[in-house]
Backbone as a chain_set.jsonl record, in Angstrom:
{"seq": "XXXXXXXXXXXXXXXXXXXXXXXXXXXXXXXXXXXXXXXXXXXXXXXXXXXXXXXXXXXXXXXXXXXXXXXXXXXXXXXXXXXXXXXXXXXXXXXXXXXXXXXXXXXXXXXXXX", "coords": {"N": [[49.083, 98.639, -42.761], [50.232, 101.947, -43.383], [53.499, 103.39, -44.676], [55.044, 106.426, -44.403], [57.588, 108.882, -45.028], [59.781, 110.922, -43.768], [61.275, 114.049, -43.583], [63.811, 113.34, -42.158], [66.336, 111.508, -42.549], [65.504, 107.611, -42.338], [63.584, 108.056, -40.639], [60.123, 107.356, -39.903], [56.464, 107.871, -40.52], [53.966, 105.929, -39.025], [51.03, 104.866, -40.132], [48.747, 102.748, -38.592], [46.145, 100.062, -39.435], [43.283, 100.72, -38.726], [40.544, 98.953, -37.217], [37.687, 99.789, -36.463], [34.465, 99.905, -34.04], [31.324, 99.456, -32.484], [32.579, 98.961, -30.125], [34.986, 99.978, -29.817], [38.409, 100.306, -31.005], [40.664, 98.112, -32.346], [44.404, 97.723, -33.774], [47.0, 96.645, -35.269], [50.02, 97.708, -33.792], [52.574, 97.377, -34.781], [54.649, 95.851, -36.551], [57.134, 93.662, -37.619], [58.103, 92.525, -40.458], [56.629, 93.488, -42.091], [57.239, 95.938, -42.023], [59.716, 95.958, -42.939], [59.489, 95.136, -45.319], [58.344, 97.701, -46.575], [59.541, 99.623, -45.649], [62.62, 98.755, -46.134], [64.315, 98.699, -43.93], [66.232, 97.122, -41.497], [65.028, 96.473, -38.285], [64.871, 95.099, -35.447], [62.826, 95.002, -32.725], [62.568, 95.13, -29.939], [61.403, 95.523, -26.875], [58.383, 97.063, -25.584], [57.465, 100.105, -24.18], [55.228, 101.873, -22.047], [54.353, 106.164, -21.095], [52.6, 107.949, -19.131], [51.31, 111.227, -19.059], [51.02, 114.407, -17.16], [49.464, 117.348, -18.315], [51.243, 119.726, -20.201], [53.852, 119.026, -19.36], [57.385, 118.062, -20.248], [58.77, 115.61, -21.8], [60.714, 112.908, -22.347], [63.573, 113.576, -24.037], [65.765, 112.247, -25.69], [69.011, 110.636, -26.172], [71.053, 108.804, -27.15], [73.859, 106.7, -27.982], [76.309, 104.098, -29.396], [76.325, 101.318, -27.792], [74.207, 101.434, -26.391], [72.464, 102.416, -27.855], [69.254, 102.855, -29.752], [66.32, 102.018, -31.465], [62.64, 104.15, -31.555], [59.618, 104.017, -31.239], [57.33, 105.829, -31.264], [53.817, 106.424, -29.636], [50.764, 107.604, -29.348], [48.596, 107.688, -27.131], [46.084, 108.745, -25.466], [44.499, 111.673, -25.872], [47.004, 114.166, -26.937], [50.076, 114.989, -28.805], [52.958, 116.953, -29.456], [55.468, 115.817, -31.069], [59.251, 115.708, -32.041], [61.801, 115.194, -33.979], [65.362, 115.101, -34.09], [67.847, 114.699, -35.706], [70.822, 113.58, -34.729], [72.972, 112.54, -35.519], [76.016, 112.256, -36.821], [77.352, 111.234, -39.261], [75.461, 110.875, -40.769], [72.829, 111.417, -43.911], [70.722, 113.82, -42.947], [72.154, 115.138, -40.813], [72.001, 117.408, -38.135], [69.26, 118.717, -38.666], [65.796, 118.63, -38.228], [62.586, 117.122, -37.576], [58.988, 117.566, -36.909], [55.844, 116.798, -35.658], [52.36, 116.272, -35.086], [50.788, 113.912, -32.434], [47.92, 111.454, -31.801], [45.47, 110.654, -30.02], [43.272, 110.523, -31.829], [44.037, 110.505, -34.259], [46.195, 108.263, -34.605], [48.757, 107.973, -35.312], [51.789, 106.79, -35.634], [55.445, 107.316, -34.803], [58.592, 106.72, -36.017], [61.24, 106.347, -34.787], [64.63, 106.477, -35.943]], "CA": [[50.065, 99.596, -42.307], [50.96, 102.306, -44.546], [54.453, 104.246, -44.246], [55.121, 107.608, -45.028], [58.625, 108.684, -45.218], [60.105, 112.422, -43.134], [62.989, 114.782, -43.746], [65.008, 112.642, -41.645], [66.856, 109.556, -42.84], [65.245, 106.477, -41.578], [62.591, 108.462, -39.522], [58.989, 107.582, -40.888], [55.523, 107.935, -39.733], [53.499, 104.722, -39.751], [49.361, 104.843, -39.824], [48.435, 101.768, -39.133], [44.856, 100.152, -40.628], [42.288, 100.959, -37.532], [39.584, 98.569, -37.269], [36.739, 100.618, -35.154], [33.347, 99.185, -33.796], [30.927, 100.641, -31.042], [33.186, 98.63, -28.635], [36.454, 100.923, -29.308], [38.876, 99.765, -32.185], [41.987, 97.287, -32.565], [45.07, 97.524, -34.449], [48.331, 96.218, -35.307], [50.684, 98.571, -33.609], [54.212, 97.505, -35.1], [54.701, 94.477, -37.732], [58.604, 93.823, -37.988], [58.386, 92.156, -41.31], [55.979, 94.534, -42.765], [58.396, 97.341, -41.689], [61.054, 95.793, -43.402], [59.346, 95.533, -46.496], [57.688, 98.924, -47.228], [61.107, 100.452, -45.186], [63.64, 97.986, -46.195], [65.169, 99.389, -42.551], [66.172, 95.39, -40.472], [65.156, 96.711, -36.987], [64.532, 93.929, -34.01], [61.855, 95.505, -31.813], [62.93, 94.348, -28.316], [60.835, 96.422, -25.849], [57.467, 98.062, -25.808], [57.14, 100.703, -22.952], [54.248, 103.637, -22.177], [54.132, 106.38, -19.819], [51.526, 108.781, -18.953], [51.942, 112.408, -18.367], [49.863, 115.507, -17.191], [49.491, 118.348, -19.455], [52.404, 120.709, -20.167], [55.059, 117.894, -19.279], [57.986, 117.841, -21.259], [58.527, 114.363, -21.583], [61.306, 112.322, -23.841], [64.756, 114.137, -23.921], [66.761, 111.032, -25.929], [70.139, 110.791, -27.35], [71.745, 107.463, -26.991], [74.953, 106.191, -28.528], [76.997, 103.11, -29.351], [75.943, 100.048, -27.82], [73.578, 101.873, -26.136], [71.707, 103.174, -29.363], [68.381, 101.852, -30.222], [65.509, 103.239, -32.185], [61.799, 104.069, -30.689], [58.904, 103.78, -31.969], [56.349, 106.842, -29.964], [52.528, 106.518, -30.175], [49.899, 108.223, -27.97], [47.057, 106.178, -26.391], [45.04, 109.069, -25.086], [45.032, 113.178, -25.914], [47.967, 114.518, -27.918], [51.052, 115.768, -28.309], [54.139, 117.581, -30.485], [56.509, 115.332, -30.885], [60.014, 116.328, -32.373], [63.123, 114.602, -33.864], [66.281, 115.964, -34.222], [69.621, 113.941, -36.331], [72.262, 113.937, -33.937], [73.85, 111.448, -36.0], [76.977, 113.026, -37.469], [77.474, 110.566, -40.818], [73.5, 110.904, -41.545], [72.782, 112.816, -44.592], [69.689, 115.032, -42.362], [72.618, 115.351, -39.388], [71.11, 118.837, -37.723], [67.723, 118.71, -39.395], [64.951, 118.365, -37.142], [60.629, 116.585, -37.898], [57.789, 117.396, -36.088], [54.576, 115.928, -35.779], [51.246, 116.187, -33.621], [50.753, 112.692, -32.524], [47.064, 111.775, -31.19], [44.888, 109.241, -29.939], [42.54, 110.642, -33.257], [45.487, 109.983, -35.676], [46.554, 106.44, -34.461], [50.102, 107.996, -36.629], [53.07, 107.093, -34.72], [56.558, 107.447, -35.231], [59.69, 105.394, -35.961], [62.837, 107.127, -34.383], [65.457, 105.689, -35.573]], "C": [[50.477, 100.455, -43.504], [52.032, 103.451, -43.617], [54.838, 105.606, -44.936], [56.676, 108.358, -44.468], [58.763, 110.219, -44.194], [60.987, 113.037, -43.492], [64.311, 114.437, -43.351], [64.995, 111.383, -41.981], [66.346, 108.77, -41.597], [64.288, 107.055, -40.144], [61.139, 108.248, -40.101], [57.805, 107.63, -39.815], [54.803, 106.793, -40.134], [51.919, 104.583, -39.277], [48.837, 103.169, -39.663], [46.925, 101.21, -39.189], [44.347, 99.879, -39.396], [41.351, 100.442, -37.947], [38.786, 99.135, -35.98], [35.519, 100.035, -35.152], [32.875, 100.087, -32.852], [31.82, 100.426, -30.158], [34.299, 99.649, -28.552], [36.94, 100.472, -30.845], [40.109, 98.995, -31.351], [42.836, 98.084, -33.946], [45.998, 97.04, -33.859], [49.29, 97.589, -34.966], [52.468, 98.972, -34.4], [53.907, 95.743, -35.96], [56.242, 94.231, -38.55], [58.882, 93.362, -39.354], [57.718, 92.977, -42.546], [56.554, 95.601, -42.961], [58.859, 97.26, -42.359], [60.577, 95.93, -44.938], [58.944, 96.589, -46.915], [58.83, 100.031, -46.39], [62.193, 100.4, -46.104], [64.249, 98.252, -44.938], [64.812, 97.538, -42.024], [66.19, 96.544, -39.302], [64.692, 95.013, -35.816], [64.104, 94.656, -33.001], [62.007, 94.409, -30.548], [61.845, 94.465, -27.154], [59.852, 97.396, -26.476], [56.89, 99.005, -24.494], [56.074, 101.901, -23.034], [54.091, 104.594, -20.677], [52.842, 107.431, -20.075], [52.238, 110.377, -18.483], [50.964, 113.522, -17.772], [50.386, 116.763, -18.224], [50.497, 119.662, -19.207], [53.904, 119.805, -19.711], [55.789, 117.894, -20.382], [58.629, 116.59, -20.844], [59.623, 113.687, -22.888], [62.537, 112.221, -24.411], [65.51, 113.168, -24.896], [67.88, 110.794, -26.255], [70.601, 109.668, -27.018], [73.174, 107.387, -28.374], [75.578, 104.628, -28.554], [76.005, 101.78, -28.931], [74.693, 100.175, -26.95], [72.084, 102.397, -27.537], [70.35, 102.31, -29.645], [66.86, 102.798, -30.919], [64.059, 102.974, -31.37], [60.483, 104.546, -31.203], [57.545, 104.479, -30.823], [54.747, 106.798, -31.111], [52.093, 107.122, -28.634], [48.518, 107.784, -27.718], [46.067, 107.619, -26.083], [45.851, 111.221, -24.95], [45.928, 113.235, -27.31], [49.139, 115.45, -27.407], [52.262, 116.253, -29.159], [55.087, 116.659, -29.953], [57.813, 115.455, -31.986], [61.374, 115.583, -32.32], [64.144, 115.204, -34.571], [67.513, 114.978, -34.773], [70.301, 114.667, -35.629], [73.257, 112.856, -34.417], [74.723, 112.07, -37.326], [77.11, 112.327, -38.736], [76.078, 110.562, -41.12], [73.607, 111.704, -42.048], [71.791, 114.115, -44.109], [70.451, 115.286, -41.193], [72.207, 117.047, -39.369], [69.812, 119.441, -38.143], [66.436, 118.058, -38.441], [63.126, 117.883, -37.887], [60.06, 116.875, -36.225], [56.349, 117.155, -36.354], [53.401, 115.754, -34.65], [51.002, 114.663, -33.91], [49.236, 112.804, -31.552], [46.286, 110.633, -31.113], [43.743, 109.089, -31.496], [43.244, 110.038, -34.152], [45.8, 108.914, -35.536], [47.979, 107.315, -35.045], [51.151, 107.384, -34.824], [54.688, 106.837, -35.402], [57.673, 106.817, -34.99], [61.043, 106.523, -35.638], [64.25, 106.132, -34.468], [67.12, 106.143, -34.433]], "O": [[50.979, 99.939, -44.502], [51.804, 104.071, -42.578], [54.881, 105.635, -46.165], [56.787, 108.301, -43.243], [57.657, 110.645, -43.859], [61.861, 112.266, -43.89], [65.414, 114.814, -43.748], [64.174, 110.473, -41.859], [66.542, 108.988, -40.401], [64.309, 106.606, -38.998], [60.884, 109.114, -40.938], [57.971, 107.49, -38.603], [54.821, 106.466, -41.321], [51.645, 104.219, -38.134], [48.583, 102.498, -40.663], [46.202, 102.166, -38.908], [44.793, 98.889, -38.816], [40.865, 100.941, -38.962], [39.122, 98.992, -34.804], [35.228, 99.53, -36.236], [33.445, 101.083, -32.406], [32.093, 101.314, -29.35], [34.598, 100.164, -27.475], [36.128, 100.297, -31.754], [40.441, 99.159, -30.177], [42.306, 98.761, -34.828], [46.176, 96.88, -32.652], [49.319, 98.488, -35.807], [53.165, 99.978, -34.534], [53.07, 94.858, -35.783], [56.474, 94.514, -39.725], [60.003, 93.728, -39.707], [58.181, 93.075, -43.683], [56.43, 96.239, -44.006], [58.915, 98.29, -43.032], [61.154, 96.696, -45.71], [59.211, 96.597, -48.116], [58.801, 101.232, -46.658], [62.69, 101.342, -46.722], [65.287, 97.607, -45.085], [63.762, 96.9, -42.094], [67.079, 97.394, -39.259], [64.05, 94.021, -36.158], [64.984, 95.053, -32.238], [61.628, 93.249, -30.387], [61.487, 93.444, -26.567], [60.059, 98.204, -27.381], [55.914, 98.598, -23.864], [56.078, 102.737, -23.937], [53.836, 104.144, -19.56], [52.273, 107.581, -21.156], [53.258, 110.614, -17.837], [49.815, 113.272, -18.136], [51.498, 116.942, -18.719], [50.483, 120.405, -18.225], [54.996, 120.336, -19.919], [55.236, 117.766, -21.474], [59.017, 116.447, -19.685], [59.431, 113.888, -24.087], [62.863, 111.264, -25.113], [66.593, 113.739, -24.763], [67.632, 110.592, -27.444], [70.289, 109.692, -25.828], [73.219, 108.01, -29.434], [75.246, 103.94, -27.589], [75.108, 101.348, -29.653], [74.075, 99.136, -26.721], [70.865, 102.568, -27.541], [70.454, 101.088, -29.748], [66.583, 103.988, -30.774], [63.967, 101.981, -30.649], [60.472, 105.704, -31.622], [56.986, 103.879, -29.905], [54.514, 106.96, -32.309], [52.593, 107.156, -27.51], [47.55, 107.662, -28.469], [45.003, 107.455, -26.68], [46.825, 111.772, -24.436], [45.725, 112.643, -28.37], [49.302, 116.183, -26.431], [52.486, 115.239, -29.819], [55.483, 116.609, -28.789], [57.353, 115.258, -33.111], [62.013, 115.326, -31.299], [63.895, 115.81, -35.613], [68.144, 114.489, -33.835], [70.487, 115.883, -35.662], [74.186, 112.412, -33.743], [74.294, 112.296, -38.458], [76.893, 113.173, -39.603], [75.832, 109.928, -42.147], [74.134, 112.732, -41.622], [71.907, 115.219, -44.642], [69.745, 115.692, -40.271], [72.131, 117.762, -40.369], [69.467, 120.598, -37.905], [66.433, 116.876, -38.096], [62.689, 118.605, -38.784], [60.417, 116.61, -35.078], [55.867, 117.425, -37.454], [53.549, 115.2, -33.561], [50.978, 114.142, -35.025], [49.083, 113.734, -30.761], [46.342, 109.724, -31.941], [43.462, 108.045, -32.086], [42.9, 109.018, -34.749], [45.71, 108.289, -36.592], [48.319, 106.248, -35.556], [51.096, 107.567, -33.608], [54.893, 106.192, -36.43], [57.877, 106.334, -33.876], [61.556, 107.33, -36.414], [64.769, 105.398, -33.627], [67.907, 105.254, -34.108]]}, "num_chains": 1, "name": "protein.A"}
């Protein structure tokens, strides 16, 4: 897994090490202790969900709060797509500072929202 850091606090992009064969490839998608060390960020990965979309779908909208709040970790299985995070978190030093990033089944990259 290697991590690569963004403009936004505690937002990173994480490649992780694609083993490929004729059959297709494997990887490790998420590695909570691995995170923690090349982050330092303690997250507890609860839930892994995927949806599908057709093309031109805007897809994603998020803002959560309070006890509600949780961070999300977007990859894309098949195609591609602009994906775009925005600090709406008023004490964050990037609050109103926005990352974007083509995400793709080529790239394997996906992204840690916190």
């Amino acid at each position: 897994m290697n991590i690569k850091t963004t403009t936004l606090d505690g937002c990173f992009i994480i490649k992780p090490k694609v083993f490929d064969d004729k059959r297709g490839c494997f990887f490790e998608s998420f590695h909570q202790k691995k995170f923690q060390e090349l982050t330092g960020v303690k997250t507890q990965f609860v839930q892994d969900n995927q949806s599908m979309s057709q093309r031109g779908v805007l897809r994603g909208l998020h803002f959560q709060t309070g006890k509600f709040s949780q961070s999300k970790l977007v990859r894309v299985i098949k195609g591609s797509v602009l994906d775009v995070a925005v600090d709406l978190r008023k004490d964050s030093s990037t609050f109103g500072k926005h990352f974007s990033i083509i995400l793709s089944e080529k790239n394997k990259l996906q992204l840690f929202i916190p």
